[in-house]
C-alpha angles and dihedrals in degrees: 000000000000114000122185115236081213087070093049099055082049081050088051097048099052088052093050091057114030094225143076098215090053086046098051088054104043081051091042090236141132111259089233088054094055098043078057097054097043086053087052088056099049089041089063097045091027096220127114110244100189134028111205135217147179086275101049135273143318138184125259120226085265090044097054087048083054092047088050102047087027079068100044090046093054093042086049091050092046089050080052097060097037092052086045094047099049090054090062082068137275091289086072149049121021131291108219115202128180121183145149120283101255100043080043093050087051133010102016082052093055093041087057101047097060089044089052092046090047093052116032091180109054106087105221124195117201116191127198113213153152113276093249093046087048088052089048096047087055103041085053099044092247095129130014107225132023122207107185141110112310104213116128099008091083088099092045099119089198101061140079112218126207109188113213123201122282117246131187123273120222136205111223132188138164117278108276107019118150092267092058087073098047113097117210097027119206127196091229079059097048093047082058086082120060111256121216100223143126119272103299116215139189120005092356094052090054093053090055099034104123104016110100100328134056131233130258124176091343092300126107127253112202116213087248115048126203146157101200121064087211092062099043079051090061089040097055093039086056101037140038085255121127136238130215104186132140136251081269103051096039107034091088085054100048101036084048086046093243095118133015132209120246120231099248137102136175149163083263101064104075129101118245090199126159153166118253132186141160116295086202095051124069103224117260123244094253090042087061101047092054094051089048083047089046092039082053101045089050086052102071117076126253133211116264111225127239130226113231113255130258093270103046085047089062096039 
């Protein structure tokens, strides 16, 4: 049995939007041509995927199986023609990148930024994501390179791992908040005041475990969760939350006075950042150019932030 993937994406919509009519329009279709579609489906499974209702439509059990490998189906024939098109050379096909908020926010930025002006041609989608989303895209082909904190993933027999430096973590808060008056910082003291971050992980988030945020799975929950370090940087200049950031993702707020670094440094306050791909899977042209572009990039030195002094802290 022979089905179209052109059906399934038909299938997938429908099931997006719970409704024909929505669907249609997202797939710029007539509604009769999708019901079509969709009874074409269901003729060559014979099942029925929807029941449909006065509001709308759902998924039957079957239909929810079909939803589900339809997906897959559609993620494995996109990795297909990426991998396909990569091999015609970087000029071509598309470069897919997945890593955490604040590599992606910085070096991975600038990475992709002197690959893309290299190679005009070659379409690159950079995706900012959690650590465990950024994982998940790699181990199912979904994206060709990850670029997040390496704790935990040292055992993962699938992966290559490319370790990057390690830099220095700040904390980072808004002029005058209550820490800038405290001689003799200590982190135990820092971690007394909720952080805005990402989910930490490893030794950071056993510093923090138990200071503002709660634990899930090992890693560390902030009391303020967020996925963009833009955003976290709004959130701490307008709170008493604070900020963990690097040299690189701070470096535009403190030089500008909108945030200020906090006297204290630990062990703990350095990235474990690296670079992951498929062990199974020999790296594209265009993957490898945008790890030799990253590795370069993490190569130059960056300037290390100050705290302000004591009397500007009590200023």
């Amino acid at each position: 049995m022979t089905i179209e993937l052109r059906l399934i994406r038909h299938a997938l919509a429908v099931g997006r939007y719970g409704n024909f009519a929505r669907a249609a329009e997202a797939l710029h279709l007539t509604q009769p041509s999708l019901s079509r579609s969709i009874a074409a489906l269901e003729g060559a499974l014979g099942v029925t995927l929807f029941d449909r209702t006065a509001k709308g439509v759902t998924p039957t059990a079957s239909g929810r199986v079909v939803l589900q490998r339809g997906q897959e189906m559609l993620e494995r024939e996109a990795a297909m023609r990426r991998e396909i098109g990569q091999l015609e050379g970087i000029e071509v096909g598309t470069l897919v990148i997945a890593a955490g908020p604040y590599p992606a926010e910085s070096q991975v930025a600038e990475a992709v930024a002197r690959v893309a002006s290299a190679h005009p041609g070659l379409r690159i989608e950079c995706r900012a994501l959690d650590t465990l989303q950024v994982v998940r895209d790699v181990l199912t082909e979904c994206a060709d390179v990850g670029i997040t904190t390496v704790d935990g993933l040292e055992h993962e027999p699938r992966l290559v791992i490319e370790p990057l430096p390690q830099r220095r973590a700040y904390i980072a808060c808004r002029p005058g908040h209550p820490l800038t008056h405290e001689p003799a910082l200590t982190l135990e003291r820092v971690f007394q005041f909720p952080l805005v971050s990402t989910v930490l992980r490893g030794e950071q988030a056993a510093t923090a475990a138990g200071r503002g945020g709660g634990a899930a799975e090992g890693d560390y929950v902030p009391q303020v969760l967020v996925n963009s370090v833009a955003v976290a940087k709004v959130i701490a200049r307008g709170s008493d939350l604070l900020l963990p950031g690097t040299a690189a993702t701070l470096a535009d707020e403190v030089a500008a006075g909108r945030l200020v670094i906090l006297d204290v440094d630990a062990p703990a306050l350095r990235t474990r950042y690296g670079l992951f791909y498929l062990r199974e899977r020999a790296l594209a042209p265009a993957a490898r150019v945008f790890v030799d572009a990253l590795h370069r990039v993490e190569a130059e030195p960056v300037a290390e932030l100050a705290a302000p002094t004591a009397v500007h802290r009590a200023a």
